[in-house]
PQR file of N, CA, C, O and H, with PARSE charges and radii, in Angstrom:
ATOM      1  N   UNK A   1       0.845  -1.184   0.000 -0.4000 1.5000
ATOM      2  CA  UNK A   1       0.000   0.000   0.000 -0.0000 2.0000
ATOM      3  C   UNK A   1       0.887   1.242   0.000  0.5500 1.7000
ATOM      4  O   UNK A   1       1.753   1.441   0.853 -0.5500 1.4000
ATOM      5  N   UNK A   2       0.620   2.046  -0.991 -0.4000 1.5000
ATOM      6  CA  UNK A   2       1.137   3.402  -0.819 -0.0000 2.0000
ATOM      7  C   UNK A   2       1.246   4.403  -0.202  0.5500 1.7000
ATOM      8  O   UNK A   2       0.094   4.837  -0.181 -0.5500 1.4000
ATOM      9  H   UNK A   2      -0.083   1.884  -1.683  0.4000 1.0000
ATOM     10  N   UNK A   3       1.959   5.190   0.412 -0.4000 1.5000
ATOM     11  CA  UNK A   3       1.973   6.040   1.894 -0.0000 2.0000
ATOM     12  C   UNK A   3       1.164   6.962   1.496  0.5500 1.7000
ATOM     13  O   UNK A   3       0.868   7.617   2.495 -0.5500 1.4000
ATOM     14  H   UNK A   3       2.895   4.837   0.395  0.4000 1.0000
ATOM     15  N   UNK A   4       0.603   7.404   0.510 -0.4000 1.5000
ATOM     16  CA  UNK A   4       0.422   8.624   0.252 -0.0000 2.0000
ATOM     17  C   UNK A   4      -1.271   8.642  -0.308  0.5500 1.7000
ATOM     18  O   UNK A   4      -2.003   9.613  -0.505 -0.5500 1.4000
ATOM     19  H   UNK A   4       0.843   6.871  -0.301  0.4000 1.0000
ATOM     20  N   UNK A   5      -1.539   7.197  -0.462 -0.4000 1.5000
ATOM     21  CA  UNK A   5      -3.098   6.532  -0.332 -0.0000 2.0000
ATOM     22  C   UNK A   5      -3.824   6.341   0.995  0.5500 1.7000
ATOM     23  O   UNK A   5      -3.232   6.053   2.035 -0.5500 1.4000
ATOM     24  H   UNK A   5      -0.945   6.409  -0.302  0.4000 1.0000
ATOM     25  N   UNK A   6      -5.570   6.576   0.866 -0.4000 1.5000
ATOM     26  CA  UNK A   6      -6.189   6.405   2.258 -0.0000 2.0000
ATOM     27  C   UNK A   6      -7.517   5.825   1.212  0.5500 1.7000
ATOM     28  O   UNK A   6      -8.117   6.402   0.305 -0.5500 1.4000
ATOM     29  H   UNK A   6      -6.050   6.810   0.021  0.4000 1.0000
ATOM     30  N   UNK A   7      -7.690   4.198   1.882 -0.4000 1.5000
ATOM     31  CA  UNK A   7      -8.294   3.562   1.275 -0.0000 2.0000
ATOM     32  C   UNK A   7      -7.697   3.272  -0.213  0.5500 1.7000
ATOM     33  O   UNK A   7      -6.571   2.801  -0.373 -0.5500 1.4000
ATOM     34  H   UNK A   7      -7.203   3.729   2.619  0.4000 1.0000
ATOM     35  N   UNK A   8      -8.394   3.535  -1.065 -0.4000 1.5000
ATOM     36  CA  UNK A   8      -8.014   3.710  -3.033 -0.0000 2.0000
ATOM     37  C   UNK A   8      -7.998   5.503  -3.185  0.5500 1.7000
ATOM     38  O   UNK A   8      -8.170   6.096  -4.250 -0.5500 1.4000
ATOM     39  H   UNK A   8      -9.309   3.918  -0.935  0.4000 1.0000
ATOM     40  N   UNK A   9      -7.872   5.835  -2.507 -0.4000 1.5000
ATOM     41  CA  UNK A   9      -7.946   7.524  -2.597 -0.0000 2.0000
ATOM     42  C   UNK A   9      -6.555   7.999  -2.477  0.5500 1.7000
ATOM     43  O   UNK A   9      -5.946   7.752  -1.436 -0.5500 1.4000
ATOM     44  H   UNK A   9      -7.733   5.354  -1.641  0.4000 1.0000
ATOM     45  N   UNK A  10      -5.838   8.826  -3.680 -0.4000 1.5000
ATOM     46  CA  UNK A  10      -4.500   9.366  -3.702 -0.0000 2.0000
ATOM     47  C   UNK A  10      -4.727  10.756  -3.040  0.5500 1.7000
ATOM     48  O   UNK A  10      -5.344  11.703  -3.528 -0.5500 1.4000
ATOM     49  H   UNK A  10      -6.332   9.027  -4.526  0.4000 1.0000
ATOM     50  N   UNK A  11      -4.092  10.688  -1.806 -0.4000 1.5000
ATOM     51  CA  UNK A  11      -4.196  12.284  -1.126 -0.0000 2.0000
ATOM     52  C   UNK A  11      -3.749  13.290  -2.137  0.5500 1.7000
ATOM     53  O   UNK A  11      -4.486  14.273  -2.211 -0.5500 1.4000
ATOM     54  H   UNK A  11      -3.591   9.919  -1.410  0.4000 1.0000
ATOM     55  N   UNK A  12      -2.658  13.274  -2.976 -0.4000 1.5000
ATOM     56  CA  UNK A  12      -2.101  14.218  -3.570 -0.0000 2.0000
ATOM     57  C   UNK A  12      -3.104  14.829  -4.446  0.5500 1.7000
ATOM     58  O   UNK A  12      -3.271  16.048  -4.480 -0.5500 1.4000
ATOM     59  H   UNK A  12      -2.059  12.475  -2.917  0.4000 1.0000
ATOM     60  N   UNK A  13      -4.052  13.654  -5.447 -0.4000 1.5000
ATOM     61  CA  UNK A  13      -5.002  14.332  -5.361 -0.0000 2.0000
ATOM     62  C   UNK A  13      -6.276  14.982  -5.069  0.5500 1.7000
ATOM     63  O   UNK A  13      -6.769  15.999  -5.556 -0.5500 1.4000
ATOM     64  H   UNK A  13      -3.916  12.664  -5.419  0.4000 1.0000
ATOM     65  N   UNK A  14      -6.826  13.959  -3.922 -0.4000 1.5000
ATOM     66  CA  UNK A  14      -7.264  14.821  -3.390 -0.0000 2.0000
ATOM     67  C   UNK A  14      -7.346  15.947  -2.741  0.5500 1.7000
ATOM     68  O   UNK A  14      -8.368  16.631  -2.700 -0.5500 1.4000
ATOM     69  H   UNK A  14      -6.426  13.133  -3.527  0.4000 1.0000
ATOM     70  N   UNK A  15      -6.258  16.229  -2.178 -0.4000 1.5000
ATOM     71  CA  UNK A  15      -6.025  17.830  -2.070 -0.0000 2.0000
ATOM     72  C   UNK A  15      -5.821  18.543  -2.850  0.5500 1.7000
ATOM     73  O   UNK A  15      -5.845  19.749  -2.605 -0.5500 1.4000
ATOM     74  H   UNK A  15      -5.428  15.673  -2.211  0.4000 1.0000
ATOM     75  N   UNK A  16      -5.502  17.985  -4.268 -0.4000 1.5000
ATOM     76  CA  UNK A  16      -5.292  19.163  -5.514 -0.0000 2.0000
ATOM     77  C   UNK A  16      -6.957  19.547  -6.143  0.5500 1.7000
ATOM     78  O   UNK A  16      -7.185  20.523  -6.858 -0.5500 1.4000
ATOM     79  H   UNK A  16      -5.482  17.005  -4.467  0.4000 1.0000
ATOM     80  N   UNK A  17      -8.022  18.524  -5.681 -0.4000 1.5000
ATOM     81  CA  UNK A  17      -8.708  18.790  -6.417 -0.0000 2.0000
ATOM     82  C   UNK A  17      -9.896  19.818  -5.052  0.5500 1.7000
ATOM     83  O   UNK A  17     -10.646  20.760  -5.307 -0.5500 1.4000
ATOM     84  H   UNK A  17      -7.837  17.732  -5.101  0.4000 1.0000
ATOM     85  N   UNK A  18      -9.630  19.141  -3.660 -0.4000 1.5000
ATOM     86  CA  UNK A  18     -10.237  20.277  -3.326 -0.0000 2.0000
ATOM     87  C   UNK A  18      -9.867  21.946  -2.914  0.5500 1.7000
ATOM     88  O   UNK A  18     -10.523  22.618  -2.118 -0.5500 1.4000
ATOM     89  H   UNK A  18      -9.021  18.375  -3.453  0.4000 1.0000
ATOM     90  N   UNK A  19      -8.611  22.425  -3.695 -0.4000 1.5000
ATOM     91  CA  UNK A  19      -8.100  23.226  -3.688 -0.0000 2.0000
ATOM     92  C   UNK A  19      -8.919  24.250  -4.576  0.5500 1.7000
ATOM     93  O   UNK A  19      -9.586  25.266  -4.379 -0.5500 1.4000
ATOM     94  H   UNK A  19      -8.078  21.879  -4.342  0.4000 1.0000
ATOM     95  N   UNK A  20      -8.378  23.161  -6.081 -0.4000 1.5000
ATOM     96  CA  UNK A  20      -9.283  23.701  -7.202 -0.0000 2.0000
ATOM     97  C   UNK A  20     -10.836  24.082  -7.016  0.5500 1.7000
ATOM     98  O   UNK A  20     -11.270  24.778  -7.934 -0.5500 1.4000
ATOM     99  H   UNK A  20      -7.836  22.336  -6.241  0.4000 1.0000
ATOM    100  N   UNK A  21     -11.443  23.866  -6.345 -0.4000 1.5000
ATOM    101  CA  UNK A  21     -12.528  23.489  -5.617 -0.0000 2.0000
ATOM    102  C   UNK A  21     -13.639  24.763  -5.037  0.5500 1.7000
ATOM    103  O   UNK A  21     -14.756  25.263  -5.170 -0.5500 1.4000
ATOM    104  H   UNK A  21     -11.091  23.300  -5.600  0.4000 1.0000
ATOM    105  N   UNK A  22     -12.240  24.817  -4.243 -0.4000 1.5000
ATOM    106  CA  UNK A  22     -12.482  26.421  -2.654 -0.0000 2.0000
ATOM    107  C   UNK A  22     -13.012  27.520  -3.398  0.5500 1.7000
ATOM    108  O   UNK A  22     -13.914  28.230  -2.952 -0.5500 1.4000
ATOM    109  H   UNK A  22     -11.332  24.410  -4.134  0.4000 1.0000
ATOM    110  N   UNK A  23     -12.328  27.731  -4.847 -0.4000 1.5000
ATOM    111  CA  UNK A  23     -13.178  29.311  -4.987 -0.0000 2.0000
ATOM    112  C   UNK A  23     -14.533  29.427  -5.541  0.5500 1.7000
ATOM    113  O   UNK A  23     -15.064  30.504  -5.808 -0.5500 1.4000
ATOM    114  H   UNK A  23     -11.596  27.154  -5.209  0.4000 1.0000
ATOM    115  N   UNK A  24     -15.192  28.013  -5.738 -0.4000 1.5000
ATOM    116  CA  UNK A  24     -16.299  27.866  -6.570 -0.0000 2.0000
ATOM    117  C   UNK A  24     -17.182  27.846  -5.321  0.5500 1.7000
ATOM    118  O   UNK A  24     -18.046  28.720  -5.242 -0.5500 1.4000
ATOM    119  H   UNK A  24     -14.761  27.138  -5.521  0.4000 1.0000
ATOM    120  N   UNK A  25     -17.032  26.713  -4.078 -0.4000 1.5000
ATOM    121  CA  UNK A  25     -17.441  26.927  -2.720 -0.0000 2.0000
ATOM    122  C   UNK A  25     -17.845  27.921  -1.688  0.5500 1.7000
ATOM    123  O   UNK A  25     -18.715  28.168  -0.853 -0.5500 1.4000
ATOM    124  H   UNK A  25     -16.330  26.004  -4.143  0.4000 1.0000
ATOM    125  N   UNK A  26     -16.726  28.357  -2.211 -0.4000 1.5000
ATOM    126  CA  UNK A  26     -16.740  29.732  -1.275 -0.0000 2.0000
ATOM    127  C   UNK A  26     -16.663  31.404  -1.727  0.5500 1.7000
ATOM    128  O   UNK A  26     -16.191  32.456  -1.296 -0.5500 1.4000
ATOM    129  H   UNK A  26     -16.019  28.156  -2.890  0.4000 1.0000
ATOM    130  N   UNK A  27     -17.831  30.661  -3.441 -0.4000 1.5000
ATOM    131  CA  UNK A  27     -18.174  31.994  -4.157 -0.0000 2.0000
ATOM    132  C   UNK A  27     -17.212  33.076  -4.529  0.5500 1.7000
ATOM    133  O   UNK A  27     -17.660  34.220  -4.592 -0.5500 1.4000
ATOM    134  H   UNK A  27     -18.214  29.806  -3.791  0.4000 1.0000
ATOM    135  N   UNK A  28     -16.321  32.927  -4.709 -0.4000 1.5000
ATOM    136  CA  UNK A  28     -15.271  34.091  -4.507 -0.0000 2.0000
ATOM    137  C   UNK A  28     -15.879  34.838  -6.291  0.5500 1.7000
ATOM    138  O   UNK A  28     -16.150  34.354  -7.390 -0.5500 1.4000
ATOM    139  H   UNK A  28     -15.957  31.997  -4.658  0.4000 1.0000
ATOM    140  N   UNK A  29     -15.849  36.322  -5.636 -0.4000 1.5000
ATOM    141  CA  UNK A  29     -16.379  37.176  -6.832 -0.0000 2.0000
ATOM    142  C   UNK A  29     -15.245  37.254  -7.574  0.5500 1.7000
ATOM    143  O   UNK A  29     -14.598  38.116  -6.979 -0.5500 1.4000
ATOM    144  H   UNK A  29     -15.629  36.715  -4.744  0.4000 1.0000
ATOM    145  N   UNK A  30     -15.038  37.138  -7.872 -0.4000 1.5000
ATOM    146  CA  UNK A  30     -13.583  37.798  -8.911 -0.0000 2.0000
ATOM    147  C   UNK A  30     -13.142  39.646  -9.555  0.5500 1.7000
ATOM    148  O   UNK A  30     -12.094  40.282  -9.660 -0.5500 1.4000
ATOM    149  H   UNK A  30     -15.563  36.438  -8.355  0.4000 1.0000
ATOM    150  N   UNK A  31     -14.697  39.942  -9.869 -0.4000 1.5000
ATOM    151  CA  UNK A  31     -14.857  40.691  -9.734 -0.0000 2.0000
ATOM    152  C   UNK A  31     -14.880  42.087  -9.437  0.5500 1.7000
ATOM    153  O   UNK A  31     -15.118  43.154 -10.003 -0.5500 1.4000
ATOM    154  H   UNK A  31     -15.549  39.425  -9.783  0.4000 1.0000
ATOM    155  N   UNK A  32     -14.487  41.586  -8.160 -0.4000 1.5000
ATOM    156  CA  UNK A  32     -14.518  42.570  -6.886 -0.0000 2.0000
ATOM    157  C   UNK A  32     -13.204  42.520  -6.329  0.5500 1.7000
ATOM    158  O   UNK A  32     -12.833  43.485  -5.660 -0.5500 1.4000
ATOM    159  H   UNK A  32     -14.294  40.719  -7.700  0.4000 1.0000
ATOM    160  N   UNK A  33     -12.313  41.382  -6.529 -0.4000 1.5000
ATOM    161  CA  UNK A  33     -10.767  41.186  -6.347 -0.0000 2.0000
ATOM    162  C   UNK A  33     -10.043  42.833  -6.016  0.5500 1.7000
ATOM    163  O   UNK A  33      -9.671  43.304  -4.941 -0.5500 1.4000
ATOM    164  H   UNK A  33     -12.614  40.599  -7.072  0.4000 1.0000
ATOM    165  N   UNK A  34     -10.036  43.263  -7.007 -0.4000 1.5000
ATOM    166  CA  UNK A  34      -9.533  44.529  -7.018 -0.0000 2.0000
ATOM    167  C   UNK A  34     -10.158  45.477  -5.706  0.5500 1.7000
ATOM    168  O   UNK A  34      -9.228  45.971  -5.068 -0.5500 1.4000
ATOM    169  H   UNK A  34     -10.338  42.881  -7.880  0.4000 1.0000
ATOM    170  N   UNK A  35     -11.383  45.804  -5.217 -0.4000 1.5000
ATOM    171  CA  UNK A  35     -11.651  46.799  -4.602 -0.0000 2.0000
ATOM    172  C   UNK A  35     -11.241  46.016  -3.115  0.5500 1.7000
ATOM    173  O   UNK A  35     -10.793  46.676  -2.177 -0.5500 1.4000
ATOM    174  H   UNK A  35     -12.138  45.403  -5.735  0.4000 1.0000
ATOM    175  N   UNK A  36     -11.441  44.603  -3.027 -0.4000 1.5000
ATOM    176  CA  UNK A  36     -11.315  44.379  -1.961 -0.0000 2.0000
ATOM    177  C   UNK A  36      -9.892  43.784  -1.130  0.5500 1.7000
ATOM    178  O   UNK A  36      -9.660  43.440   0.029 -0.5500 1.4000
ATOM    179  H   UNK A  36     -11.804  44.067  -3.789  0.4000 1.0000
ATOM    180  N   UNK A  37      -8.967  43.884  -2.609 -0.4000 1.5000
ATOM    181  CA  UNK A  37      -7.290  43.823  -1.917 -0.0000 2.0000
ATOM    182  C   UNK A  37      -7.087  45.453  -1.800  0.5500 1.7000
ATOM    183  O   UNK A  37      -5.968  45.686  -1.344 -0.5500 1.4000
ATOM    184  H   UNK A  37      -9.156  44.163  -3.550  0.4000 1.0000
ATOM    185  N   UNK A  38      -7.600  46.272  -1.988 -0.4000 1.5000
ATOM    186  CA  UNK A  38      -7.051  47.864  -2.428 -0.0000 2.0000
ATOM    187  C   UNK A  38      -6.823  47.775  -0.468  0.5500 1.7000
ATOM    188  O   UNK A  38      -5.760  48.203  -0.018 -0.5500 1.4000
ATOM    189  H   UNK A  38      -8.509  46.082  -2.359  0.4000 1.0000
ATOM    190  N   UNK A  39      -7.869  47.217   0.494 -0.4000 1.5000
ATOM    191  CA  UNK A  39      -7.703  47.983   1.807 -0.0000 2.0000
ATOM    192  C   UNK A  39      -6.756  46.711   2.422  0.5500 1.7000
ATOM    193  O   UNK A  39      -7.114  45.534   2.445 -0.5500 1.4000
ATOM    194  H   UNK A  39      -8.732  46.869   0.129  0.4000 1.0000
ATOM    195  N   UNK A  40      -5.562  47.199   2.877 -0.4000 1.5000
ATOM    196  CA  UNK A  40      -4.833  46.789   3.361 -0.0000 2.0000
ATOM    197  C   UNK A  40      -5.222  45.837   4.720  0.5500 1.7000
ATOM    198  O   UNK A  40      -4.747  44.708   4.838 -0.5500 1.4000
ATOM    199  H   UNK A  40      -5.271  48.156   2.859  0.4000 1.0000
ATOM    200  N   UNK A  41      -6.029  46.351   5.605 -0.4000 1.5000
ATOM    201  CA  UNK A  41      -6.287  46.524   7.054 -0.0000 2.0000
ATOM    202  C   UNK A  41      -7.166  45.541   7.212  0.5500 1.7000
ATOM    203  O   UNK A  41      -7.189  44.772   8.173 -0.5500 1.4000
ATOM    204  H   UNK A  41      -6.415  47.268   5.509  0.4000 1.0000
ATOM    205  N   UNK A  42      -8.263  45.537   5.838 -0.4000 1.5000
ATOM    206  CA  UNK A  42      -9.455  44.579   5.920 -0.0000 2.0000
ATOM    207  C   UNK A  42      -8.543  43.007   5.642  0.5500 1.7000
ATOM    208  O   UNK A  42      -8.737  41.968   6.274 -0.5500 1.4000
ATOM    209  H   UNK A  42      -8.244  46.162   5.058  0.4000 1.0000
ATOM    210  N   UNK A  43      -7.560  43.203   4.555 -0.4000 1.5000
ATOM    211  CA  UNK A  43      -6.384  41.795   4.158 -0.0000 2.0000
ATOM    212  C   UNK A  43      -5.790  41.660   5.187  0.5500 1.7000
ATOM    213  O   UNK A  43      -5.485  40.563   4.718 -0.5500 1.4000
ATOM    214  H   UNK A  43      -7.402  44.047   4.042  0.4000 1.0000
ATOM    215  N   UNK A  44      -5.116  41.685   6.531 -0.4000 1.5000
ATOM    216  CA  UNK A  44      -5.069  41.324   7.370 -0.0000 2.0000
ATOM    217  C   UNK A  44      -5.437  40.790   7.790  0.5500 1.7000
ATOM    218  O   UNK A  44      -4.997  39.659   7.998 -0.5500 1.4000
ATOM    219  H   UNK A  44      -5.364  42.575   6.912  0.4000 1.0000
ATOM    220  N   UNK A  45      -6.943  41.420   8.378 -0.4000 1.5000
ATOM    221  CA  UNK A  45      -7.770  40.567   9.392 -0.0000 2.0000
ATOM    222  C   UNK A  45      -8.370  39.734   8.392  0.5500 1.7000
ATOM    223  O   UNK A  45      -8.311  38.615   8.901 -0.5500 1.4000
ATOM    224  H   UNK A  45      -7.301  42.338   8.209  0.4000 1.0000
ATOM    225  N   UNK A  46      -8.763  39.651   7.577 -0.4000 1.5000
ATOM    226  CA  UNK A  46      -9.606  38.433   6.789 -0.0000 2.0000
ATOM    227  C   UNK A  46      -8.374  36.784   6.808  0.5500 1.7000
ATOM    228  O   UNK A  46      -8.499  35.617   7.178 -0.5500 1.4000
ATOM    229  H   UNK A  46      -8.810  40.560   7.163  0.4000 1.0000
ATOM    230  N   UNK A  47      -7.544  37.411   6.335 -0.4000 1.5000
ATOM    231  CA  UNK A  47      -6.223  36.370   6.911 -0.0000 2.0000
ATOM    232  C   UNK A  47      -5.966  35.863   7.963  0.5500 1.7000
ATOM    233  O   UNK A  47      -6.056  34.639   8.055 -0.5500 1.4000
ATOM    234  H   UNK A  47      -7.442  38.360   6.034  0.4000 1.0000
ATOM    235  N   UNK A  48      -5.621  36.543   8.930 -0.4000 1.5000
ATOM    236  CA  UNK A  48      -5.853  35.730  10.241 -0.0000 2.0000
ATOM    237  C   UNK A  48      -6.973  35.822  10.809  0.5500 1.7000
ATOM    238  O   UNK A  48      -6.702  36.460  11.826 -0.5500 1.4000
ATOM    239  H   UNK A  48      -5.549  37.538   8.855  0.4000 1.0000
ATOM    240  N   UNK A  49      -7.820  35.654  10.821 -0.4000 1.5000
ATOM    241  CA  UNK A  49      -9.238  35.525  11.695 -0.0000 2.0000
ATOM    242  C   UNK A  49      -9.590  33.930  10.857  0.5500 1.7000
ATOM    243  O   UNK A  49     -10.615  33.304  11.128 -0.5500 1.4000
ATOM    244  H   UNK A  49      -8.040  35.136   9.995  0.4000 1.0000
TER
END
């Protein structure tokens, strides 16, 4: 068995694919990218919180 398998499931990709995944999940506007890196202060806290 392969170290890097859980069950028949290859972690490598499964984490590549729920990566690919996150911005469809978690709606990310694209959009709006721009107005909402412009504030420094808000990219902080959205990061660590």
């Amino acid at each position: 068995m392969d170290t890097l398998q859980v069950d028949a499931i290859s972690l490598p990709i499964a984490l590549g694919l729920l990566i690919m995944m996150y911005p469809v999940v978690a709606k990310v506007r694209y959009d709006r990218l721009d107005t909402v890196t412009r504030d420094r202060r808000f990219m902080v806290v959205s990061l660590l919180h």
